[in-house]
PAROLUM-209087 format. One record per residue: residue in one letter; y, z negated, x of N, C-alpha, C in turn. Coordinates in Angstrom, 3 decimals. Layout:
% PAROLUM-209087
res / n_py / n_pz / n_px / ca_py / ca_pz / ca_px / c_py / c_pz / c_px
A / Y / Z / X / Y / Z / X / Y / Z / X
...
***
This chain:
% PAROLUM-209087
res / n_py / n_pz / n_px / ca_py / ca_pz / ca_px / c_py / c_pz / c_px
X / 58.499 / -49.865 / 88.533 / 59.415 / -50.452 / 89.487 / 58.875 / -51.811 / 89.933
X / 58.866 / -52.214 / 90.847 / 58.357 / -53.037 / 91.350 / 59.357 / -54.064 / 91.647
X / 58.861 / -55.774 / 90.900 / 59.830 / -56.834 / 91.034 / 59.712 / -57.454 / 91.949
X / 61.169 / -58.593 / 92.289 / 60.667 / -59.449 / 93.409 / 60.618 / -60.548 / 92.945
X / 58.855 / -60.447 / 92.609 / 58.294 / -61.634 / 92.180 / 57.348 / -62.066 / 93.150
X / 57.665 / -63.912 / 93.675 / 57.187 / -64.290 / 94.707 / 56.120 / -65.763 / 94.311
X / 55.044 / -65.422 / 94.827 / 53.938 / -66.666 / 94.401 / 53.837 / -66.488 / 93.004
X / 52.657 / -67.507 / 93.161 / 51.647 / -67.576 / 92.014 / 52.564 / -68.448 / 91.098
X / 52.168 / -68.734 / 89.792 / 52.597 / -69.982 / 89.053 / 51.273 / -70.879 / 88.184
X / 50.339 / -70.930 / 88.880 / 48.910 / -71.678 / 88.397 / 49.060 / -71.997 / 87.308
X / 49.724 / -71.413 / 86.119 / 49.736 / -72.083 / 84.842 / 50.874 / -73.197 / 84.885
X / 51.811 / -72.937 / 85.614 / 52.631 / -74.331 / 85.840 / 54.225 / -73.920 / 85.334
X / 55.052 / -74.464 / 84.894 / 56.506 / -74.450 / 85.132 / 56.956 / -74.894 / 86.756
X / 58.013 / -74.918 / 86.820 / 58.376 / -74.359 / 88.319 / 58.436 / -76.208 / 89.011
X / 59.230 / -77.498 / 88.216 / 59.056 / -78.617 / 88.227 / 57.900 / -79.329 / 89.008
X / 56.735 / -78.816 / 87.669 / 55.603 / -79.604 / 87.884 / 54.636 / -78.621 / 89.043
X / 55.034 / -77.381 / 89.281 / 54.523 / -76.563 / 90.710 / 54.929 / -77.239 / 91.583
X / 56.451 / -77.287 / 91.604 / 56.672 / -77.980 / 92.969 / 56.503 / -79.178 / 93.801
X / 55.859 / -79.924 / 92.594 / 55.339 / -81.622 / 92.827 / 53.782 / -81.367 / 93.159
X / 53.240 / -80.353 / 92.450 / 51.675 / -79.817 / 92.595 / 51.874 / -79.740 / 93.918
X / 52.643 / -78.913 / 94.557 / 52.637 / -78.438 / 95.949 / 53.291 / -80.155 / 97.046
X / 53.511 / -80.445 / 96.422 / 54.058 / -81.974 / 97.555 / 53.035 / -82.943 / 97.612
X / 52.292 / -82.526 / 96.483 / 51.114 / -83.791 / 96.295 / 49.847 / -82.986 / 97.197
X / 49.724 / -81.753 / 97.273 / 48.913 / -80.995 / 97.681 / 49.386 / -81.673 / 99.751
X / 50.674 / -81.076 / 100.235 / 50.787 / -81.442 / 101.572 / 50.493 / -82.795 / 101.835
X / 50.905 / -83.667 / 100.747 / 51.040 / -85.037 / 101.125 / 49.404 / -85.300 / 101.236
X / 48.992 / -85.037 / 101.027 / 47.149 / -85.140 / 100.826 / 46.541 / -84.809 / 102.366
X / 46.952 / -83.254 / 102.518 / 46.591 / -82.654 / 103.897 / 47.147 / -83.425 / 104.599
X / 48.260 / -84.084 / 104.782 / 48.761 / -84.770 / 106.040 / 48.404 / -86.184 / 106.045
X / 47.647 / -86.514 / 105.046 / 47.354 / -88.311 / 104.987 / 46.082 / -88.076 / 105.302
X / 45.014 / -87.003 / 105.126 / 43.716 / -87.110 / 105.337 / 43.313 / -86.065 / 106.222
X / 43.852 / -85.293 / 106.779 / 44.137 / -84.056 / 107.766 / 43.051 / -82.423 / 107.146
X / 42.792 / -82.666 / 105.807 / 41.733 / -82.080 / 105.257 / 41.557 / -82.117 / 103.706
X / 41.994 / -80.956 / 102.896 / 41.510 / -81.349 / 101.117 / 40.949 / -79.973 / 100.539
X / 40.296 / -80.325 / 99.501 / 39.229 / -79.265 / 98.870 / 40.133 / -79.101 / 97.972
X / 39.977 / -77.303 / 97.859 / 41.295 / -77.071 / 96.773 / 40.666 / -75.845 / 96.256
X / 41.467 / -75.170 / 95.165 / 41.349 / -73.734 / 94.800 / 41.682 / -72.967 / 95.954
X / 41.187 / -71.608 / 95.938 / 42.083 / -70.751 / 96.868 / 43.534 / -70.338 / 96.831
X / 43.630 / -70.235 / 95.430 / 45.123 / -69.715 / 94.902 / 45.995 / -71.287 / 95.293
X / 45.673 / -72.028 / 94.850 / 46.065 / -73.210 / 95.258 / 46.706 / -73.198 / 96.887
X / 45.647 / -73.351 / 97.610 / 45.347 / -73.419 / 99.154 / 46.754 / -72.308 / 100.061
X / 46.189 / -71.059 / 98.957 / 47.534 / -69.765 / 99.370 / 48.636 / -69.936 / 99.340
X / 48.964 / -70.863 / 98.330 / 50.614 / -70.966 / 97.940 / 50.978 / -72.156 / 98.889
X / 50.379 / -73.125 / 99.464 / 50.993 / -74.010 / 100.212 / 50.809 / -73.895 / 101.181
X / 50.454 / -73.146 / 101.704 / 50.588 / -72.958 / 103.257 / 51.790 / -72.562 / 103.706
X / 52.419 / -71.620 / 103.614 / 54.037 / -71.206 / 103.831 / 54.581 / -72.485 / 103.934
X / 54.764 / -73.443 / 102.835 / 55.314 / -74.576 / 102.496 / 55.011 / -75.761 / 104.265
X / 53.592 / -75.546 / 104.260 / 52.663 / -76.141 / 105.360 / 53.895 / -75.669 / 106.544
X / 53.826 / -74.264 / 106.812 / 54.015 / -73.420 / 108.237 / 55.462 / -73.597 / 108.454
X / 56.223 / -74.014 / 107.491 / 57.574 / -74.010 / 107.274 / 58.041 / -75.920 / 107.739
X / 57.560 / -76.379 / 107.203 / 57.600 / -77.858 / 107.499 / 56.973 / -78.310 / 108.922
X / 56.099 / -77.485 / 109.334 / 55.409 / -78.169 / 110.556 / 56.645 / -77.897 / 111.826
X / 57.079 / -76.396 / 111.590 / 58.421 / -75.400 / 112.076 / 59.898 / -76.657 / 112.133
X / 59.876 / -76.779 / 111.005 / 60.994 / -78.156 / 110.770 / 60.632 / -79.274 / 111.675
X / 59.516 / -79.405 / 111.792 / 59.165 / -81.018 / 112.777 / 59.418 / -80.298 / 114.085
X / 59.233 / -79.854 / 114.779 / 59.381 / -79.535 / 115.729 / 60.807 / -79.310 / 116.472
X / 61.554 / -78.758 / 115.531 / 62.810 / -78.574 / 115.901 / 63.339 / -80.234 / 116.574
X / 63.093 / -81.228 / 115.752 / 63.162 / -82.181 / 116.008 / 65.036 / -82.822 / 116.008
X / 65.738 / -82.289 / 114.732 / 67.035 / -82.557 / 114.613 / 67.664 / -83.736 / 113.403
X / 68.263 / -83.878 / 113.420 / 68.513 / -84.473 / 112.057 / 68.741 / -83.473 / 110.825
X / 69.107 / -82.118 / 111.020 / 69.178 / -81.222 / 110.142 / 67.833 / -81.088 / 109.493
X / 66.909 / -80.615 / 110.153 / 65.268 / -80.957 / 110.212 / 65.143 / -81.252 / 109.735
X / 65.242 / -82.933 / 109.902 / 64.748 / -84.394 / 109.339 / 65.146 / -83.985 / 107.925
X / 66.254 / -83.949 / 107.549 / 66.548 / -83.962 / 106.181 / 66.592 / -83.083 / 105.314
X / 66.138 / -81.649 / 105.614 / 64.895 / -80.945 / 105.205 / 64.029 / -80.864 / 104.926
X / 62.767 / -81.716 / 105.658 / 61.980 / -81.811 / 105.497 / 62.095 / -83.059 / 104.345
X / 62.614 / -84.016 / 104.321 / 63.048 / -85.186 / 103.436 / 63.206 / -84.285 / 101.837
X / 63.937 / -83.496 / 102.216 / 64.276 / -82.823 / 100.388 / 63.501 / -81.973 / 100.253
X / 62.276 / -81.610 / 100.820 / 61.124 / -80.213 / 100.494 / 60.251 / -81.490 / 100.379
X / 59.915 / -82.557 / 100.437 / 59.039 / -83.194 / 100.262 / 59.721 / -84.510 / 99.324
X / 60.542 / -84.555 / 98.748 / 61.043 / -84.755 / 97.581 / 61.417 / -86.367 / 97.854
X / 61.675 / -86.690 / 99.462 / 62.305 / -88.521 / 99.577 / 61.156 / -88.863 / 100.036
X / 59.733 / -88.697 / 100.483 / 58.548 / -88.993 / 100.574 / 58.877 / -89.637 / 102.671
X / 59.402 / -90.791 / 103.081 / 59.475 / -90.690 / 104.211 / 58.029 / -91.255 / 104.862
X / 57.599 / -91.525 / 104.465 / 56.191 / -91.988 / 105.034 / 55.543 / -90.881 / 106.036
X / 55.045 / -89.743 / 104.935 / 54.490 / -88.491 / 105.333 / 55.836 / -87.441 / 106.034
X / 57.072 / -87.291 / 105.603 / 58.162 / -87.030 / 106.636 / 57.975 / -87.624 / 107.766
X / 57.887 / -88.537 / 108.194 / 57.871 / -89.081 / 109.692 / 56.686 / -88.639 / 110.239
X / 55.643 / -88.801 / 109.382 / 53.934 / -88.536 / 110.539 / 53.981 / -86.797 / 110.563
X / 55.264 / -85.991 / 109.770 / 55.037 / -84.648 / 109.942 / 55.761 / -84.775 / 111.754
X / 57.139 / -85.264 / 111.388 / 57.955 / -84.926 / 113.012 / 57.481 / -85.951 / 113.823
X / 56.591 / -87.020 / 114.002 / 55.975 / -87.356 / 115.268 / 54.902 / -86.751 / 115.108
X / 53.651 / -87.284 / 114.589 / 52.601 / -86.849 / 115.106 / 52.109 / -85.122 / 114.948
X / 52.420 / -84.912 / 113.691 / 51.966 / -83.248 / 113.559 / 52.897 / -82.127 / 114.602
X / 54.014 / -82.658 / 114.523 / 55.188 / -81.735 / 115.716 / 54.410 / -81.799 / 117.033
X / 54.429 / -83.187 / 117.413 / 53.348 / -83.296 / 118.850 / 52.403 / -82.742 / 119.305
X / 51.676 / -82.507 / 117.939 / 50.081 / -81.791 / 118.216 / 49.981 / -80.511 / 118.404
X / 50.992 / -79.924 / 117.572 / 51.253 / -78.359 / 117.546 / 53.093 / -77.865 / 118.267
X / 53.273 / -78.756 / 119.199 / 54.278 / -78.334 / 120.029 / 54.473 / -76.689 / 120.824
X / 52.858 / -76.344 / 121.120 / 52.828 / -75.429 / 122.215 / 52.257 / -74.120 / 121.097
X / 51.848 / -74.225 / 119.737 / 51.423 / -73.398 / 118.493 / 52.638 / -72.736 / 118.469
X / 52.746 / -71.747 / 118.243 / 53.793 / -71.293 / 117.337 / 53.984 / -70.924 / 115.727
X / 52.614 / -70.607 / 115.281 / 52.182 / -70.597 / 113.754 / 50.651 / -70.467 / 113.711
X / 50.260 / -70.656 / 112.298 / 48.721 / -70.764 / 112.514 / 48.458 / -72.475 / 112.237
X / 49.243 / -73.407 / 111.579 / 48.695 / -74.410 / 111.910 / 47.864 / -74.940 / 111.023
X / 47.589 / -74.110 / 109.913 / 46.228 / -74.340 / 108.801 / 45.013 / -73.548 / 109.101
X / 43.480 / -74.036 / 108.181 / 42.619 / -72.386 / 108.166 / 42.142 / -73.144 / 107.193
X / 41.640 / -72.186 / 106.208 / 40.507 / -72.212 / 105.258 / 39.376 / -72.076 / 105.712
X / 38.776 / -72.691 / 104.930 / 36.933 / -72.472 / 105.027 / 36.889 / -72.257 / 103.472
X / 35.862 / -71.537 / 103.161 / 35.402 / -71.094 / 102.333 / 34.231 / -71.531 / 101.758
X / 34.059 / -72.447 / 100.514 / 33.474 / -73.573 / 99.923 / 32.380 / -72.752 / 98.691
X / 31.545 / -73.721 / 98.103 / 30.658 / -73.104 / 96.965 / 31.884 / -72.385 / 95.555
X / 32.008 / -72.144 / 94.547 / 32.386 / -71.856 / 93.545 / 32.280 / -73.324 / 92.919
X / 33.705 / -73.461 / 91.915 / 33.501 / -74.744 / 91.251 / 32.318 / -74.334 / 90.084
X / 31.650 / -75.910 / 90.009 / 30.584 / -75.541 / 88.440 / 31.558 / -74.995 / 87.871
X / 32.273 / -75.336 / 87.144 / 32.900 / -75.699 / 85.455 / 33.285 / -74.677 / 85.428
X / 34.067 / -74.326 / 86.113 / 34.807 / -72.713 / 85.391 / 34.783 / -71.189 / 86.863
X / 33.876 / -71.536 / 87.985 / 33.430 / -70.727 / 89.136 / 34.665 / -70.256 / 89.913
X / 35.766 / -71.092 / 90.233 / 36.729 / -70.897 / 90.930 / 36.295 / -71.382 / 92.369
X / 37.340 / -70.513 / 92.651 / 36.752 / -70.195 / 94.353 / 37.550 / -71.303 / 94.763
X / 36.877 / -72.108 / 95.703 / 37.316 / -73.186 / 96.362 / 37.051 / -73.070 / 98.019
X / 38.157 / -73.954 / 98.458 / 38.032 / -73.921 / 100.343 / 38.547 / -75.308 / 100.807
X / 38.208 / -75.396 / 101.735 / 38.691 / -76.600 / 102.517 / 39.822 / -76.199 / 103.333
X / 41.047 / -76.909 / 102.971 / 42.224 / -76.303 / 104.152 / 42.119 / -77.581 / 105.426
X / 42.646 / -77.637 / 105.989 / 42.472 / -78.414 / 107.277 / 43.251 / -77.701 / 108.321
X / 43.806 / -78.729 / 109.167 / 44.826 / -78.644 / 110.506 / 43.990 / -78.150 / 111.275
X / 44.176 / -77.004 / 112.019 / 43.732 / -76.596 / 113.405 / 43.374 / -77.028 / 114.858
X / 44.133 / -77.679 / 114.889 / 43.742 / -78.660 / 115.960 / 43.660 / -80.061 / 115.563
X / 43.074 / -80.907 / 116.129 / 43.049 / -82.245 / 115.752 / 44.348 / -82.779 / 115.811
X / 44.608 / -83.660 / 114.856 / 46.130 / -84.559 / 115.146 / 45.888 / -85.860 / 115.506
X / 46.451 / -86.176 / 116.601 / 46.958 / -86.710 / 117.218 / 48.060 / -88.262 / 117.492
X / 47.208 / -89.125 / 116.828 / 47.900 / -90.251 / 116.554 / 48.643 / -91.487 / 117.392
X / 49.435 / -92.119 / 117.746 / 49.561 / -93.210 / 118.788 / 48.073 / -94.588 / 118.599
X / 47.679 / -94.479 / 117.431 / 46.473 / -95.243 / 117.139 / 45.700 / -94.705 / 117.782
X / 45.405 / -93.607 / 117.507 / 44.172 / -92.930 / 118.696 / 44.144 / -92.995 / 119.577
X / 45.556 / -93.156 / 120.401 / 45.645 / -92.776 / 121.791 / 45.454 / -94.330 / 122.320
X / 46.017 / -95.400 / 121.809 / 45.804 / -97.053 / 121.956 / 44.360 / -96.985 / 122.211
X / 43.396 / -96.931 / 121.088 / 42.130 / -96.548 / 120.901 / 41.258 / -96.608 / 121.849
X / 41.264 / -94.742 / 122.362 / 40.691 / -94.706 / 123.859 / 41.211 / -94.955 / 124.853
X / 42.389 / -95.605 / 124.972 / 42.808 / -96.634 / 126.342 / 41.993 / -97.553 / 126.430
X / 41.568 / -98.346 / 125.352 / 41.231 / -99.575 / 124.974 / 39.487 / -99.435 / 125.318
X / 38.909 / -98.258 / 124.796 / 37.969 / -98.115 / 125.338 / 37.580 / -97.885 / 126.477
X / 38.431 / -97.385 / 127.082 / 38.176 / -97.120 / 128.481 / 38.537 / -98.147 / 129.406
X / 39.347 / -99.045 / 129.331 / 39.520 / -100.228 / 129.867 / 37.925 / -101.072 / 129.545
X / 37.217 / -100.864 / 128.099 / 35.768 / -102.277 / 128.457 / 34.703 / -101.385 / 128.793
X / 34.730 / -99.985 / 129.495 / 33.856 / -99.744 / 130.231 / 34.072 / -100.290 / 131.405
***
């Protein structure tokens, strides 16, 4: 008979998974890019596709959703619903990909690089090349 058993549990209790997985987004969204396991990489993406979905809506219901799946973290809450919502406004899903990395030495686990699909999109950036283009 077949259970409904959903995701991996990396050796984890359900606590310290779910902080694994906040520390994991909070990473991708501060550096737009992190080297991970695959099993790793698999389980947070949903988490990823689900939150980017939340920014977009762009509500206060949203907002404070995304606030309690990312455990009070407003820093990375806000750069999800401005800048990541912005970038992937016209996406509808799809907003991660793996690449597929060497094997770790130590114990030959398969590793990948997850990373945002399109570039994101910052108000710094955009200041940036104004700024450049004004001292040409």
């Amino acid at each position: 008979m077949n259970k409904r058993v959903f995701g991996t549990k990396l050796s984890r209790e359900r606590s310290s998974r779910e902080l694994l997985f906040v520390s994991l987004v909070e990473s991708l969204v501060l550096h737009g890019k992190i080297s991970t396991t695959k099993a790793k990489a698999k389980s947070i993406i949903g988490l990823i596709d689900r939150l980017v979905v939340l920014g977009k809506k762009n509500t206060l219901s949203s907002k404070r959703q995304i606030l309690k799946r990312l455990k009070g973290n407003k820093d990375i809450a806000t750069k999800i619903w401005t800048d990541i919502a912005n970038t992937f406004d016209k996406r509808p899903s799809g907003f991660t990909r793996t690449i597929p990395l060497k094997a770790r030495k130590g114990d030959l686990a398969k590793m990948v690089r997850l990373e945002w699909t399109d570039a994101i999109i910052t108000p710094e950036v955009i200041k940036t090349k104004k700024d450049e283009k004004k001292k040409v």
